[in-house]
VEXMAR-961722 format. One record per residue: y, z, x of N, C-alpha, C in turn; residue number from 1; residue in one letter. Coordinates in Angstrom, 3 decimals, always signed. Example, Ala and Ser with C-alpha at 12.3 -4.5 7.8 and 13.67 -1.06 7.14 Angstrom:
% residues 2
[node [-5.690 +7.800 +13.190] [-4.500 +7.800 +12.300] [-3.300 +7.800 +13.200] 1 'A']
[node [-2.250 +7.080 +12.850] [-1.060 +7.140 +13.670] [+0.030 +7.870 +12.900] 2 'S']
This chain:
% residues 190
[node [+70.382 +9.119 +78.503] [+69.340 +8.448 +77.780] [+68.258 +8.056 +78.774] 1 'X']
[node [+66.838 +8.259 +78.562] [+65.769 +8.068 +79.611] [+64.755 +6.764 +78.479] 2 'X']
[node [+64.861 +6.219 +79.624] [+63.378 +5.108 +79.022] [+62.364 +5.622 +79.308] 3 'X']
[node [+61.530 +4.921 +78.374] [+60.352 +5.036 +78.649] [+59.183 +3.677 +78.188] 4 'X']
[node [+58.520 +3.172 +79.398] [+57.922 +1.975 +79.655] [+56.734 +2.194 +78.976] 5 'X']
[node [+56.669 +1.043 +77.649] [+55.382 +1.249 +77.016] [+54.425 +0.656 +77.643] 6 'X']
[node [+53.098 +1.838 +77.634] [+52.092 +1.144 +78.252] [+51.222 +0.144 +77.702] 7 'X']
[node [+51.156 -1.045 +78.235] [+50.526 -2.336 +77.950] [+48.424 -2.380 +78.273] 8 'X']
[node [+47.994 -2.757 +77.210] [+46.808 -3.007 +77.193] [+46.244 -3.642 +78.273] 9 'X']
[node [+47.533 -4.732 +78.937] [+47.048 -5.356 +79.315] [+47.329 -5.104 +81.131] 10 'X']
[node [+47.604 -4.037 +81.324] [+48.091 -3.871 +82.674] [+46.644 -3.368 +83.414] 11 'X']
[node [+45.504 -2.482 +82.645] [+44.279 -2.554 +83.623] [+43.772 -3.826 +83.934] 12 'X']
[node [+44.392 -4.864 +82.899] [+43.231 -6.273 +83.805] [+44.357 -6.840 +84.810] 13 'X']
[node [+45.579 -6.663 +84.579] [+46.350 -7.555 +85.524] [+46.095 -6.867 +86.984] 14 'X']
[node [+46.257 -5.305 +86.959] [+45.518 -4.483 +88.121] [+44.768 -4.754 +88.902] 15 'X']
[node [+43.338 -4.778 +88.242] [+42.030 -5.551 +87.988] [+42.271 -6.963 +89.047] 16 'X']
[node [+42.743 -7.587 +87.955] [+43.119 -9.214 +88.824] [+44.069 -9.561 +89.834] 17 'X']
[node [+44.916 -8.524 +90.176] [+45.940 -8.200 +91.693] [+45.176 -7.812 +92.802] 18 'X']
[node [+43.842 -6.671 +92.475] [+43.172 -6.190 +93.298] [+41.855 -7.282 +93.775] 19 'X']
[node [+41.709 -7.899 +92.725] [+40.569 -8.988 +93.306] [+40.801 -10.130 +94.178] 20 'X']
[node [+42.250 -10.683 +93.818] [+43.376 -11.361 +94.739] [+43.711 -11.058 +95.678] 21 'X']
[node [+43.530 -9.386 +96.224] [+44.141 -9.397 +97.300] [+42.527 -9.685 +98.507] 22 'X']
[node [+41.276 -8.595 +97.521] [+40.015 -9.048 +98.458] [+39.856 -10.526 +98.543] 23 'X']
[node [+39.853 -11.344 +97.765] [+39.852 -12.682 +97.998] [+40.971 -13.283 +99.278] 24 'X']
[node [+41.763 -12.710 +99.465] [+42.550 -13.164 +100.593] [+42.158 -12.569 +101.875] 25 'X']
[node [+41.847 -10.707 +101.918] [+40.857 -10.589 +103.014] [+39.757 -10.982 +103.339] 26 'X']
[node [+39.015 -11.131 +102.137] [+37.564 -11.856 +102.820] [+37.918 -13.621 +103.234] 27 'X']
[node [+39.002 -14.254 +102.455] [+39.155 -15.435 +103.050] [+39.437 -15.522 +104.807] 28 'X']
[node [+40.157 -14.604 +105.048] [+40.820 -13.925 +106.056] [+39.812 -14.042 +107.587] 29 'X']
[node [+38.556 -13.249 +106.789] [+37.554 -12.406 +107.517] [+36.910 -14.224 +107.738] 30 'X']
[node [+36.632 -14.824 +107.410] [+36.323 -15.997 +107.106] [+36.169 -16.620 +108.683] 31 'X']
[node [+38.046 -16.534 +109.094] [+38.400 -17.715 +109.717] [+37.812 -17.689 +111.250] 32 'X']
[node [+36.837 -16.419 +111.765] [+36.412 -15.816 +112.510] [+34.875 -15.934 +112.505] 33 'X']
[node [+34.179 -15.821 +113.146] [+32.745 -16.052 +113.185] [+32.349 -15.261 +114.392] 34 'X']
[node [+31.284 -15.049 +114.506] [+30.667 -13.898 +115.438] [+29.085 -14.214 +115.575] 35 'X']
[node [+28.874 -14.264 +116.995] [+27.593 -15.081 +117.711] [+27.238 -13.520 +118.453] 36 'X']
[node [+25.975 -13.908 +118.511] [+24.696 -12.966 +119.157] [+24.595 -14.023 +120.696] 37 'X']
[node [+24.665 -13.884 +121.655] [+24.100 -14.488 +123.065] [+23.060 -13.737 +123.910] 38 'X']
[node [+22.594 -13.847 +124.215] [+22.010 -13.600 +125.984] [+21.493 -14.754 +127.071] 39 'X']
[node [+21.293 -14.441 +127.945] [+20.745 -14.506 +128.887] [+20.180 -13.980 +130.036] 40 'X']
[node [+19.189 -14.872 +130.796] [+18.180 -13.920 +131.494] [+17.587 -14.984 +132.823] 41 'X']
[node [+17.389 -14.717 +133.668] [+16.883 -14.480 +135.082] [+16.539 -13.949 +135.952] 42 'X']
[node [+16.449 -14.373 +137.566] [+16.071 -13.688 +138.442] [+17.246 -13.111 +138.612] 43 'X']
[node [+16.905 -11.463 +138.462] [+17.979 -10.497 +138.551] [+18.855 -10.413 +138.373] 44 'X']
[node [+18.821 -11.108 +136.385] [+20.108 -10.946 +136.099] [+19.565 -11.146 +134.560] 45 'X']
[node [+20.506 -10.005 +133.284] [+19.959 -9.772 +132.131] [+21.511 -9.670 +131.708] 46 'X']
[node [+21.767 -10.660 +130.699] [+23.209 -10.523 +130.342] [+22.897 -10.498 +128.187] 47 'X']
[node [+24.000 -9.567 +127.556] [+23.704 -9.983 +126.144] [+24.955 -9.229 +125.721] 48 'X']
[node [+25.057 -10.137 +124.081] [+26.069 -9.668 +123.690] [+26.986 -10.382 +122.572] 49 'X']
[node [+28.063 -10.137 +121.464] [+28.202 -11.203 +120.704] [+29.774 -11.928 +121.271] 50 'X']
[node [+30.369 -13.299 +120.329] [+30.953 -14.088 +120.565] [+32.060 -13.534 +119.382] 51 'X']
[node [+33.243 -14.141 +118.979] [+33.943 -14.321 +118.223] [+34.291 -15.711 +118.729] 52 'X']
[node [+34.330 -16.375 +117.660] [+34.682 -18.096 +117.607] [+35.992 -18.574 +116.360] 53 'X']
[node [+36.242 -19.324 +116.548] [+37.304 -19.990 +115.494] [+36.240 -19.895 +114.264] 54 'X']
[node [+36.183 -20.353 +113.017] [+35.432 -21.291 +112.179] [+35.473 -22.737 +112.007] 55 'X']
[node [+36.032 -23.183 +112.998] [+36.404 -24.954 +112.697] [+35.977 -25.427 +114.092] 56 'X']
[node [+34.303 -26.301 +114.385] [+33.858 -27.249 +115.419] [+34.890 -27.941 +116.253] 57 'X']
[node [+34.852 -28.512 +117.000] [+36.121 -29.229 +117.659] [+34.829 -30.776 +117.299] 58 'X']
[node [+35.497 -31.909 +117.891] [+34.701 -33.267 +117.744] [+33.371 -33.237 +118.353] 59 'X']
[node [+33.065 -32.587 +119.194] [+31.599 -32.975 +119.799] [+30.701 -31.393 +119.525] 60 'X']
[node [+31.252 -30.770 +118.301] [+30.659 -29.610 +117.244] [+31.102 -28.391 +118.235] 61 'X']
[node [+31.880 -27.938 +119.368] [+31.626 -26.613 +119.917] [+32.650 -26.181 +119.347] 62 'X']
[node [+32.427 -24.786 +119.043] [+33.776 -23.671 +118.761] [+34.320 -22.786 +120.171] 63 'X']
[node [+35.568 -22.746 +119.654] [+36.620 -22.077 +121.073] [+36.174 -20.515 +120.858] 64 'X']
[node [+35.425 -20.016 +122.226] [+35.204 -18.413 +121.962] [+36.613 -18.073 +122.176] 65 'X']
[node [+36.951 -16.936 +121.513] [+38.046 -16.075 +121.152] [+38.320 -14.761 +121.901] 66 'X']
[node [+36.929 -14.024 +121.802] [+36.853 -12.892 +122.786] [+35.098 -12.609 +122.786] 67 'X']
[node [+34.651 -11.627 +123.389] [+33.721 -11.734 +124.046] [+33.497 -9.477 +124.513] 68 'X']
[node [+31.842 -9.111 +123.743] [+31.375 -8.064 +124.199] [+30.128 -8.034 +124.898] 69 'X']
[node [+29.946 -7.266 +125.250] [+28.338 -7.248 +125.936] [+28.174 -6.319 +127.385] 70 'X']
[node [+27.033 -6.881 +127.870] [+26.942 -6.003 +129.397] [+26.227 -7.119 +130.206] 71 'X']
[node [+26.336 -7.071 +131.312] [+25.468 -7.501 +132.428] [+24.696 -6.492 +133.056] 72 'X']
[node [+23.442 -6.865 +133.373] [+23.055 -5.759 +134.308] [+23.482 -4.434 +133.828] 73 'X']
[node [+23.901 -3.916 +132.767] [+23.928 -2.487 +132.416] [+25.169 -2.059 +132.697] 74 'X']
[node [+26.107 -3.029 +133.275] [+27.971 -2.954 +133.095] [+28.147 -4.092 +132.166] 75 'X']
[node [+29.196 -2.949 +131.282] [+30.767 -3.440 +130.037] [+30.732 -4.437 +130.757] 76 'X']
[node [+31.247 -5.773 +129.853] [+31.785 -6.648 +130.097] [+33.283 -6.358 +129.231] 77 'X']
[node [+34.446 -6.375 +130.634] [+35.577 -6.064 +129.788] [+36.880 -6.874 +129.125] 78 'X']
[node [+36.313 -8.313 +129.425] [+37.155 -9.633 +129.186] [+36.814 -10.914 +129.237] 79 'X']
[node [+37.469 -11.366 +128.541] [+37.314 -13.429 +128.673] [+38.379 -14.001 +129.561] 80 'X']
[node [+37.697 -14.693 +130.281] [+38.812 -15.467 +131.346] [+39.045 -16.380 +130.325] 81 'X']
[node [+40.640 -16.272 +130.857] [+41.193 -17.754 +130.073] [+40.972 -19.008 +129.716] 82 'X']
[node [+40.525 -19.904 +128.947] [+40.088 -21.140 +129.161] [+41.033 -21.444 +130.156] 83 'X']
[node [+40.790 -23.077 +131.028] [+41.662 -23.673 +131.345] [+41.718 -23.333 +132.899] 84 'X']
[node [+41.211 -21.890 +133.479] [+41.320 -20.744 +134.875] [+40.115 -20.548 +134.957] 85 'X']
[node [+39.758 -20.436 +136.155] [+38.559 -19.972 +137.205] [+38.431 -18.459 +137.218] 86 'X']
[node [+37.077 -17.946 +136.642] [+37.043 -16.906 +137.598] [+37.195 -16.403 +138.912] 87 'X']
[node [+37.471 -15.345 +138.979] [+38.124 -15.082 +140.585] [+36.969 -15.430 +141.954] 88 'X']
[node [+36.978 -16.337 +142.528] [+36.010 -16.271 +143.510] [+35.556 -17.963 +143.270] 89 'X']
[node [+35.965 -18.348 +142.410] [+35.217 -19.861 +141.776] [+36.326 -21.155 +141.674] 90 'X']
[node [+37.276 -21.165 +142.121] [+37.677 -21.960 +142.357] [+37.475 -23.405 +143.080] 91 'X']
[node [+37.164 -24.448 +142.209] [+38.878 -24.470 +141.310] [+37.648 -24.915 +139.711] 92 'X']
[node [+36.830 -24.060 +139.857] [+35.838 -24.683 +138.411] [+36.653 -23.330 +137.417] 93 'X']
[node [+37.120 -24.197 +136.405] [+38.222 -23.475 +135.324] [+36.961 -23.688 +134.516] 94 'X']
[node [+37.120 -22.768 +133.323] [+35.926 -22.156 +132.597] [+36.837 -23.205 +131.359] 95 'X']
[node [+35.966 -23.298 +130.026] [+36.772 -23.514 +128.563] [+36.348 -22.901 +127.667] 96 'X']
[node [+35.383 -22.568 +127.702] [+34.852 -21.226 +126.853] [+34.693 -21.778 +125.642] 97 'X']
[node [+33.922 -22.378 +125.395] [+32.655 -23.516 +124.308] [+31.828 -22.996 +123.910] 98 'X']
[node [+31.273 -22.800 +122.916] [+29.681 -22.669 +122.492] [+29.360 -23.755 +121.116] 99 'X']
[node [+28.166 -24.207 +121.409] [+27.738 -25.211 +120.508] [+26.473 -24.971 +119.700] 100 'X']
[node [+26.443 -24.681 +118.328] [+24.805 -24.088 +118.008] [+23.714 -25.130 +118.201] 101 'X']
[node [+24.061 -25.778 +118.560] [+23.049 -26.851 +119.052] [+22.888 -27.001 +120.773] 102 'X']
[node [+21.975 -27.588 +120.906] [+21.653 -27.787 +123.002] [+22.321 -29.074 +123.415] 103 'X']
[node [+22.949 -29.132 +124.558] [+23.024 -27.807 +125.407] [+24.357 -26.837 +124.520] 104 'X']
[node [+24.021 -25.781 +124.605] [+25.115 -24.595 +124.052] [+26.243 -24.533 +124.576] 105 'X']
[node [+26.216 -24.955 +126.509] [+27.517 -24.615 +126.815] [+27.993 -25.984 +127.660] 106 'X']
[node [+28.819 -26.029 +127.907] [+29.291 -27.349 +128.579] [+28.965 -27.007 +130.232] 107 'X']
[node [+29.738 -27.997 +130.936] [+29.544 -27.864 +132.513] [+30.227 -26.719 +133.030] 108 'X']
[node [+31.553 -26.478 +131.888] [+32.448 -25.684 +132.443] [+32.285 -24.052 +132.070] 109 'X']
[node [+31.245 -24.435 +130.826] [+31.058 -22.968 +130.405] [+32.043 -22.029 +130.065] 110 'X']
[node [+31.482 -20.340 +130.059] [+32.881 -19.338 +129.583] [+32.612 -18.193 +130.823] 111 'X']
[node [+33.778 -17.843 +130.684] [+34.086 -16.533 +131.648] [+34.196 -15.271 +131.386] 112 'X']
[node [+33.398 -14.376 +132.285] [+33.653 -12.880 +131.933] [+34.303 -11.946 +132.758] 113 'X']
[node [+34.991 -10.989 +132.589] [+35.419 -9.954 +133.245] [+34.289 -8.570 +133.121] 114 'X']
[node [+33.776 -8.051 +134.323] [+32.962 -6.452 +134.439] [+34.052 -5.768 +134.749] 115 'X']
[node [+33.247 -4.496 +134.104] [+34.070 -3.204 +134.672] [+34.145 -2.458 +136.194] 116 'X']
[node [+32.927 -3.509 +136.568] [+32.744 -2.468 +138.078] [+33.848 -4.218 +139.126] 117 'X']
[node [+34.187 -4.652 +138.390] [+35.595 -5.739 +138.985] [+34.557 -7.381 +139.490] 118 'X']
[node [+33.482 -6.963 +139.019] [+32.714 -8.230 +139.350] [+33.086 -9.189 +137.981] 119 'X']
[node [+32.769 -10.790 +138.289] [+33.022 -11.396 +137.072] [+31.764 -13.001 +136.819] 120 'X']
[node [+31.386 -13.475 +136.158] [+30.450 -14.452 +135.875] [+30.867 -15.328 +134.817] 121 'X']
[node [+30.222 -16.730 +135.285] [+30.654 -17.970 +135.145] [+29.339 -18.501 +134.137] 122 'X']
[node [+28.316 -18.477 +133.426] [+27.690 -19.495 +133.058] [+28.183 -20.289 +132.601] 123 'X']
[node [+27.109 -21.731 +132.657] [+27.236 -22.669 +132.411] [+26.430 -24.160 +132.211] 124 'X']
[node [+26.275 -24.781 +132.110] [+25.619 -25.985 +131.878] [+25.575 -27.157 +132.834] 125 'X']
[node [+24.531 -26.603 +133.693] [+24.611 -27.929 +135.015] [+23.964 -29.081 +135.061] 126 'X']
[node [+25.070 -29.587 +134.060] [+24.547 -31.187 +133.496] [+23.965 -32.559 +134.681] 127 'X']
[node [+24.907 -31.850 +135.818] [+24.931 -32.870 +137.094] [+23.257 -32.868 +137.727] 128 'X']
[node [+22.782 -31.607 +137.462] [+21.445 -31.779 +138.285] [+20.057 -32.445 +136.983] 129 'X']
[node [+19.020 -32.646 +138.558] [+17.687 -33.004 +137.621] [+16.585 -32.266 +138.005] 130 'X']
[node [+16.161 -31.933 +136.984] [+16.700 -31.850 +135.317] [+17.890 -30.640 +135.476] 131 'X']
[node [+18.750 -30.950 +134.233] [+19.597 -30.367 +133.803] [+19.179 -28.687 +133.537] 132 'X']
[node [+19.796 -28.102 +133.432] [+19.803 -26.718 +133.610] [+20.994 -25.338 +133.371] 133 'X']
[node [+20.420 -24.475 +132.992] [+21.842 -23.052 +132.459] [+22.052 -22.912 +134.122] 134 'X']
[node [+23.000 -22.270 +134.687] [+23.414 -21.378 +135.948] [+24.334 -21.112 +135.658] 135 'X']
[node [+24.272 -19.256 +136.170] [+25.209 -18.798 +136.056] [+25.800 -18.649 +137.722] 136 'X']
[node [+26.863 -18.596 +138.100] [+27.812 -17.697 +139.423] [+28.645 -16.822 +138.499] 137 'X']
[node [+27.907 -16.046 +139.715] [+28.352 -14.503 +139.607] [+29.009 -14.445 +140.778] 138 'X']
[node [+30.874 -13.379 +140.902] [+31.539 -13.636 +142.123] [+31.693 -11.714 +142.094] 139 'X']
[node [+31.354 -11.479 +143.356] [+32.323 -10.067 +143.419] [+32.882 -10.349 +144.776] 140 'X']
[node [+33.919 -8.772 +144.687] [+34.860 -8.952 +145.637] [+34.118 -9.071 +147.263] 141 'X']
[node [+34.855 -9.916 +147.883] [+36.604 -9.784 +148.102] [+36.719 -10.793 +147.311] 142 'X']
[node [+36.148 -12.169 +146.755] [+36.322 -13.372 +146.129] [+36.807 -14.439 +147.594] 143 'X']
[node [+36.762 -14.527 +148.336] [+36.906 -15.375 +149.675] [+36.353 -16.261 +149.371] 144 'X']
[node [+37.199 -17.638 +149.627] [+36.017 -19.238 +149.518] [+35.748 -19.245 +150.726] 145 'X']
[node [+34.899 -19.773 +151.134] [+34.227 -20.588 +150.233] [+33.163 -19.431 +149.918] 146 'X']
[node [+32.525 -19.285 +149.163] [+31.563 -18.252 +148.566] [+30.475 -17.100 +149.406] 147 'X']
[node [+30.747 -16.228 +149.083] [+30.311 -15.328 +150.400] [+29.021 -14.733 +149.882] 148 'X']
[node [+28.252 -14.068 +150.836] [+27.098 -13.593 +150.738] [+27.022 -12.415 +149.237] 149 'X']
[node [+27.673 -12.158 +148.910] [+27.587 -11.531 +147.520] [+28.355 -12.008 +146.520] 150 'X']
[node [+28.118 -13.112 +146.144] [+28.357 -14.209 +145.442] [+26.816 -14.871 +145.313] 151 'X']
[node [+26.468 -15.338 +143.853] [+24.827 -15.978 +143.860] [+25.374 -16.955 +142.292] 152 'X']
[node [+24.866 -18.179 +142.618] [+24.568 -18.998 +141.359] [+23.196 -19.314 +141.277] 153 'X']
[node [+22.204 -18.696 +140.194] [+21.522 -18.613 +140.336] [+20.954 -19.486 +138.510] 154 'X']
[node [+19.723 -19.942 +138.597] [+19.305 -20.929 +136.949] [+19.088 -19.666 +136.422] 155 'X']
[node [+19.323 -19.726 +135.003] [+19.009 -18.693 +133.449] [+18.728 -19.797 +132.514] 156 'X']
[node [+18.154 -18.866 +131.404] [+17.473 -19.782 +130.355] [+18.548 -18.547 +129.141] 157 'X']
[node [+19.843 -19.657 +128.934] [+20.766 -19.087 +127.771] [+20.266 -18.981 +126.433] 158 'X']
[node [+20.607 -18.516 +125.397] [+20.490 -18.603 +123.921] [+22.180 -18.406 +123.537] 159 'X']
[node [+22.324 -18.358 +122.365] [+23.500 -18.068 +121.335] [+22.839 -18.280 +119.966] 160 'X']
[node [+23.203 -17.992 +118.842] [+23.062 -17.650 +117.320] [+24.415 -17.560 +116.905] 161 'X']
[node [+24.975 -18.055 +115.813] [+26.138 -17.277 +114.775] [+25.136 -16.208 +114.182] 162 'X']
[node [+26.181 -15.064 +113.797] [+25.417 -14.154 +112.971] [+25.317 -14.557 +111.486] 163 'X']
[node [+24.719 -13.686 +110.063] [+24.924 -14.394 +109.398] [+26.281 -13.997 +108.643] 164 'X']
[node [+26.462 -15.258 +107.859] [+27.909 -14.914 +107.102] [+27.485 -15.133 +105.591] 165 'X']
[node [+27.990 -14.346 +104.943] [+27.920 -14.384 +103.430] [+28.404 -15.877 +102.750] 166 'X']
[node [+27.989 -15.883 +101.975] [+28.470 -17.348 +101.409] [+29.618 -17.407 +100.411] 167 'X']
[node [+30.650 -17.823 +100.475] [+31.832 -17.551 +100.003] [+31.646 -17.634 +98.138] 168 'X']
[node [+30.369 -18.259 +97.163] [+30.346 -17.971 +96.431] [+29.775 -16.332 +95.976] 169 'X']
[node [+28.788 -16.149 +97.605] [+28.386 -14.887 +97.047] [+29.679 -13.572 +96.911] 170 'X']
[node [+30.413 -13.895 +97.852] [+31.770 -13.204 +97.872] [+32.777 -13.290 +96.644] 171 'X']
[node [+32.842 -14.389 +95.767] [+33.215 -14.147 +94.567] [+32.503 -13.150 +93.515] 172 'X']
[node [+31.357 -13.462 +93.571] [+30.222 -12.649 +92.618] [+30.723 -11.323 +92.936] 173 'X']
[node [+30.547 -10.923 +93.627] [+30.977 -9.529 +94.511] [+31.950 -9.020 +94.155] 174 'X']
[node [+33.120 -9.596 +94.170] [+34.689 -9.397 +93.716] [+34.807 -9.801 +92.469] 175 'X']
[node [+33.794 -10.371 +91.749] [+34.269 -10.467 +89.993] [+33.223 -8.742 +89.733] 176 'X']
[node [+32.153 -8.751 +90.191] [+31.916 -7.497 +89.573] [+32.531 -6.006 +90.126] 177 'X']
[node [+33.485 -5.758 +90.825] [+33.961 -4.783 +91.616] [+34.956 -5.330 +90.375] 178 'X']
[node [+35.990 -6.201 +89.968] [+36.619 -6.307 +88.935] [+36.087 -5.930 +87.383] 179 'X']
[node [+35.325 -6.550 +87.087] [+34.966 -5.642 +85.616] [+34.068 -4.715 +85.884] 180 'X']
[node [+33.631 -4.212 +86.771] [+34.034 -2.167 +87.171] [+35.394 -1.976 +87.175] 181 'X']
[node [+36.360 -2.047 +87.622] [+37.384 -1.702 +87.192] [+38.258 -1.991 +85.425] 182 'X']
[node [+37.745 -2.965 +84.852] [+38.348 -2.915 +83.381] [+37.291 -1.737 +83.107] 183 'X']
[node [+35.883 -2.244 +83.381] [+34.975 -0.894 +82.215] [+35.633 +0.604 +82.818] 184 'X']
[node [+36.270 +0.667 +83.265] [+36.743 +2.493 +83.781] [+37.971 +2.218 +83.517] 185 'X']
[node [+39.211 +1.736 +83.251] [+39.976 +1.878 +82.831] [+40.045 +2.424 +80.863] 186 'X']
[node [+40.817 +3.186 +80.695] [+40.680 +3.936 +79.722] [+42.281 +2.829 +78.610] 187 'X']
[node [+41.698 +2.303 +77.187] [+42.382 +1.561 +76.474] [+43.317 +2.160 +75.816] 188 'X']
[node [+44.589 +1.824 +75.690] [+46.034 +2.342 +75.554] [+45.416 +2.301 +73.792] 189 'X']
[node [+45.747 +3.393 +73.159] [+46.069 +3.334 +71.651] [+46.699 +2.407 +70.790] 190 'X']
């Protein structure tokens, strides 16, 4: 004896409403992430590129960068130093890797990068001087302290931006009509 499962009227909307449930959980998803535009610029030195951040400020509004693309000078940047650790050559100034959409953008301790050609850079926010001011150090090898002739901390004038993000009602709108496109093309059981 073989069954056979009658088809229900109502299974294109439950479809329908499984599939809109699940984009609603990826775009919630996509959410929890945010993504910044940066550069900076000086004497002989042109850095740009975007951020990935948490979505949630810490108390004094900065978000924890996450990871980090771009170039310096026309080399990949191929990593984020750890919060908490010094780039190689900079010891013992440990980076935390902050950005704030408001000024100053980065703290004293600033964020860290890894190049591909093994060089690495520190900007940051040199709250201590007057007037206050961006500088970045830049360390290449050997990394020897105390800081050697190809090693330079030199002032830049930073930026950062979030990019933009859709607005989570417009993201419903979006996903209710991608849903009734799917009832109007579903074809009604007899």
């Amino acid at each position: 004896m073989t069954c056979k499962i009658a088809r229900s009227p109502r299974r294109p909307l439950m479809h329908a409403l499984i599939a809109g449930a699940a984009l609603c959980a990826i775009a919630h998803d996509a959410s929890a992430a945010l993504t910044w535009n940066w550069s900076y610029s000086g004497a002989g030195i042109a850095a740009s590129g975007s951020f990935t951040t948490g979505d949630t400020p810490d108390a004094g509004g900065f978000y924890e960068i996450t990871a980090i693309t771009g170039q310096r000078n026309g080399v990949a940047i191929t990593g984020l130093q750890p919060a908490g650790t010094a780039i190689p050559g900079n010891d013992p100034f440990a980076v935390d890797n902050l950005i704030n959409p408001a000024g100053p953008q980065l703290t004293h301790s600033g964020f860290g990068y890894s190049l591909a050609d093994g060089s690495h850079s520190n900007p940051f926010f040199a709250d201590f001087l007057n007037p206050a001011t961006y500088l970045e150090f830049y360390s290449a090898a050997p990394f020897t302290p105390p800081t050697g002739a190809e090693d330079t901390e030199l002032p830049m004038s930073f930026t950062a931006s979030m990019a933009a993000v859709p607005e989570p009602a417009g993201i419903a709108l979006a996903l209710g009509a991608v849903a009734a496109l799917g009832l109007a093309r579903c074809p009604r059981a007899a």
